[in-house]
Structures are given as structure tokens and as C-alpha cells.
N, C-alpha and C positions, 0 to 999 in steps of 0.2 A: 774419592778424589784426594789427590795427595797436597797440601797446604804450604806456601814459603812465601816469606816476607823478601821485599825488594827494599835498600835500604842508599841512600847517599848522602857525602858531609854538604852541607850548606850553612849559608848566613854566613860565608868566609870572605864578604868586604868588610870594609872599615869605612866610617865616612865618607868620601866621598867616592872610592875607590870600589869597585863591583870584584867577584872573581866567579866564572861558572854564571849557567842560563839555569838559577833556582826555579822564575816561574815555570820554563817547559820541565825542567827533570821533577816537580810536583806535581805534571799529569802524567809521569809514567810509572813514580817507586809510591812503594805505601808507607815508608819511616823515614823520616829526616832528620839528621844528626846535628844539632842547630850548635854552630859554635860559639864560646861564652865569654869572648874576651881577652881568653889568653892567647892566643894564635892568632884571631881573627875575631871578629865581628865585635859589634857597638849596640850600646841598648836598642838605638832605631834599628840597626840590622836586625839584631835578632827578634824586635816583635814585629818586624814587618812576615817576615820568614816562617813566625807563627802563627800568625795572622791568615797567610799563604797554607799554612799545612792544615788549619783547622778548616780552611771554605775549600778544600778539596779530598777533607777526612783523610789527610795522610796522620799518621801519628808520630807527634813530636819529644824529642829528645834531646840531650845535653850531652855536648860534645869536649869533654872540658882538655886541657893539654896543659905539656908545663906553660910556666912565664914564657914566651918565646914570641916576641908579636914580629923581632927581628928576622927571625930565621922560619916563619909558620909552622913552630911547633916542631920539626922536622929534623930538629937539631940536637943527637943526645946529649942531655944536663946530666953528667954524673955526678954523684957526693951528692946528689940531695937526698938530707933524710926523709925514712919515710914516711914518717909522722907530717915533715912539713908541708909534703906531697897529699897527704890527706888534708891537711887543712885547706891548702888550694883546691883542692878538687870539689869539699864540701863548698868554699864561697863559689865556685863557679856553678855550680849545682842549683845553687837559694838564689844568685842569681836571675837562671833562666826558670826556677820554682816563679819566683816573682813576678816575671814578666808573663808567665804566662800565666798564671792565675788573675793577674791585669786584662787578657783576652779573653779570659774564660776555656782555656784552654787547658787538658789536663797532659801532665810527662808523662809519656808510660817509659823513656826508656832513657839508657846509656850506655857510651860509646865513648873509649877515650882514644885520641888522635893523636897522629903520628908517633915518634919518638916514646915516649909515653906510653903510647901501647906495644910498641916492638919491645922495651926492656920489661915491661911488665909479667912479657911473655913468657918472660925467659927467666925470670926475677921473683923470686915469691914471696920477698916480702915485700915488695914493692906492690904486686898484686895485690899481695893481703891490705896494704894501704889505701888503692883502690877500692877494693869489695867492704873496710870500713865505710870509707865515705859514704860508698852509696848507702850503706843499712843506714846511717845516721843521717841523711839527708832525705832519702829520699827512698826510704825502706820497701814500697810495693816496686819501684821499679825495674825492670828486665834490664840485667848486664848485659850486654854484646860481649860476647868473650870467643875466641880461637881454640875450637876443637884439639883438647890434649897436650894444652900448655897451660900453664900455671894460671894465669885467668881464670881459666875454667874450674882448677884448683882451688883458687882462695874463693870461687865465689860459692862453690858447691860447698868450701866449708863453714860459710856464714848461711847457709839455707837460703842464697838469695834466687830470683826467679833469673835463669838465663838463657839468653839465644843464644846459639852455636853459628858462627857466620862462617861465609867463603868469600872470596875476592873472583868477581869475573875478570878484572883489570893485572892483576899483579902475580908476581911467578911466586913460586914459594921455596924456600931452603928446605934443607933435607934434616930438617929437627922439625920443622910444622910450622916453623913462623915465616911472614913474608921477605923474602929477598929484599937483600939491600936497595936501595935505591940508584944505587953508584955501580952497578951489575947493569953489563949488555944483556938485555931482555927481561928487566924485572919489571916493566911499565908494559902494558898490551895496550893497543891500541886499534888493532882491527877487531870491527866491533861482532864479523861473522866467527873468526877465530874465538874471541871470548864467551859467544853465548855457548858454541859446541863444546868448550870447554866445559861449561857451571850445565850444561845439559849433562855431560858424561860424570861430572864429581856428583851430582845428586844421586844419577840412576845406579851408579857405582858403588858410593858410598867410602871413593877412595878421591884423595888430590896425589900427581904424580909429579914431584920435587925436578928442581931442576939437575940433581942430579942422577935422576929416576929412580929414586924411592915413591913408591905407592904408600902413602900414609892414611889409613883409617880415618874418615872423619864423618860427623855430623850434622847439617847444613839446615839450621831453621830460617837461615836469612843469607840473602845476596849481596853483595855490596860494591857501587860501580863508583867510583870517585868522581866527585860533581866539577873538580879545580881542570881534569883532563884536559886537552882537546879531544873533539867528537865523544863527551858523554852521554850527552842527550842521546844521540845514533848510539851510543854503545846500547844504553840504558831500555832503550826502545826495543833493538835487537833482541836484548837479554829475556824482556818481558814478553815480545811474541814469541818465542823458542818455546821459553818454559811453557805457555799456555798452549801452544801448539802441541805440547808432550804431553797434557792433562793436567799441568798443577793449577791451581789455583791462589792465583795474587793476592794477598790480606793484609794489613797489616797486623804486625806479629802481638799487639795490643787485645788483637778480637779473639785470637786462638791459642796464644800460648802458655800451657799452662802451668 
């Protein structure tokens, strides 16, 4: 039976503000991408959210992004170097190290958001500032990284442990990375459209660009975005398809090696 991890961002309120139905999309994904501050969440967000993924064994992770609490992350920061970019990412990292070793809860992973991961994609020293952080923060953990973009690059060249992800939510460019945001149809939102999708990129082993390039990929984990409207339903969708096709839901912590 064939193995893939379900994955969504959460812990993206702030005080007193909510965004996304965390408890229901952590009875459907098995990894959650807990945000650390910079985009979104608060000490209480985030160890409520840990809290949440350890009493339903989802495995948790750190979602770190630039400074960005104005714009959720979502906003490219050019000109930062990449050094300073690892420095953030390491406190955002010791962080939710912190808080979860306060629940007793172990990181198995990371995942960086928005903006932050689109240039990263594309950017490879910026990756490589990335793929330090994590070795010096938080060295056993599994990168999330984008099949055949520089992510993938800097992290395979520090020997780190990485997932290969796909988006059921989002269209992709015809270089491997995901479409702008500001593109008609880069957001999906029918949730039967998106699982037939992430059914056809696994069994395929190809994602088809919005300009119809068929690009090669990898797919150890799925990823449905928790901020949507209709995640949960997407999220749900996504996870009866696949099992309905014979994979098997895990989180990517139990199996990947």
C-alpha cells in the first residue's frame, strides 16, 4: 500500500482574532504547519494548536515566514539578506522548539509560508539560508520542500531529511512553482475538482502547469491551505479520494525516511 502524508498551515490567529476551523482540519490531515509569529499566531495560538495536534497524533511543525504580521506573510520582502533570513527563521523555529517541548510534544517538521517559500523556490541562496536554519535549529527535522526547485536543492545539499509536497488548492507555473496569487485560477476551490487533481499528480507522477507543461514530480505529502473558504470539505474530499485509491494516510513523521 502506497504511504502520503496530508498536511495544512494553522495556529494562523493572533489574539483574539481566529482564521481557519483548526479543530476540524485536525481530524482530517496528519501534519500541521503551526505558525510562529511572524505572519500569524501568538504563544497561546500556537500551543493551543499543539496541544490540538498531539491529542489527535497529527504531527507538528513550524511554519516560520518573513516579518510580515501586516501583510500574512504573503508579501515579497526583497533585499533581505540571507543570512538575516536565517536568523529569523532559527528564532522562529526555538520558538515553537519551546513551546512544544512545554506540551511534551516532539517537531518532526518544516514548512516555510507564503512569500518566503515562493522566492526560496526560485532563489538558492535564499533556500540555502533556509536549509541552514533548520540543520542548526532543529537538525532531525523533515524540510517540506517543492519537487525540482531549489528547496529541494539546498536541502538535499545539507543531507537534510525532506518531504516532497503538492498543493491540492493551488495552480502551478510552468517553472514548478505555485502561481501567483493575483492569477485568475491560481486559488481552487471546488473541493471534487482538487482531490481528482492530487489523485491524478500522485498516480501520474506528473503536475500539468497552467500553461500545460507536464512537470515531473514527487509527492510525499499534500497540502490543502487551512485560511481557504471550504477547507475542511476540501480537506476531507482530498483524504477520502486518496484512500479510496488505496493510499494510506500517515503522518509523514511515522514513515519518512
Amino acid at each position: 500500500m502506497n504511504t502520503i502524508d496530508l498536511n495544512s498551515d494553522m495556529g494562523e490567529g493572533f489574539g483574539v482574532y481566529s482564521l481557519g476551523d483548526d479543530e476540524a482540519m485536525l481530524e482530517i490531515v496528519t501534519s500541521a504547519n503551526i505558525a510562529c509569529g511572524f505572519h500569524a499566531g501568538d504563544p497561546l495560538v500556537m500551543a493551543r494548536t499543539l496541544v490540538g495536534a498531539k491529542a489527535r497524533g497529527v504531527g507538528a511543525g513550524a511554519h516560520p515566514s518573513f516579518f510580515d504580521l501586516w501583510g500574512f506573510g504573503r508579501r515579497p520582502i526583497l533585499g533581505e539578506r540571507p543570512g538575516d533570513v536565517e536568523k529569523q527563521i532559527v528564532y522562529q523555529i526555538g520558538a515553537m522548539q519551546a513551546l512544544a517541548a512545554a506540551e511534551g510534544v516532539a517537531l518532526t517538521h518544516v514548512k516555510t509560508h507564503g512569500s518566503l517559500g515562493n522566492l526560496a523556490n526560485e532563489d538558492i541562496e535564499l533556500a540555502r539560508a533556509v536549509a541552514r536554519a533548520i540543520r542548526a535549529a532543529s537538525r532531525d527535522a523533515i524540510f517540506i520542500v517543492m519537487p525540482g526547485l531549489a528547496t529541494e536543492r539546498a536541502g538535499e545539499e545539507l543531507g537534510l531529511r525532506l518531504a516532497r509536497e503538492i498543493y491540492a488548492d493551488r495552480a502551478y507555473a510552468d517553472n514548478g512553482n505555485l502561481a501567483s496569487r493575483k492569477l485568475p485560477g491560481a486559488v481552487l476551490h471546488d473541493a471534487e475538482e482538487a482531490a481528482a487533481r492530487v489523485l491524478s499528480i500522485v498516480e501520474t507522477g506528473e503536475v500539468v502547469s497552467v500553461g500545460g507543461r507536464r512537470i515531473p514530480v514527487k509527492a510525499d505529502t499534500v497540502c490543502v491551505h487551512g485560511d481557504t473558504a471550504g477547507a475542511v470539505a476540501m480537506a476531507r474530499t482530498v483524504r477520502a479520494r486518496l484512500e479510496g485509491a488505496g493510499w494510506a494516510i500517515r503522518p509523514m513523521g511515522e514513515w519518512l525516511s
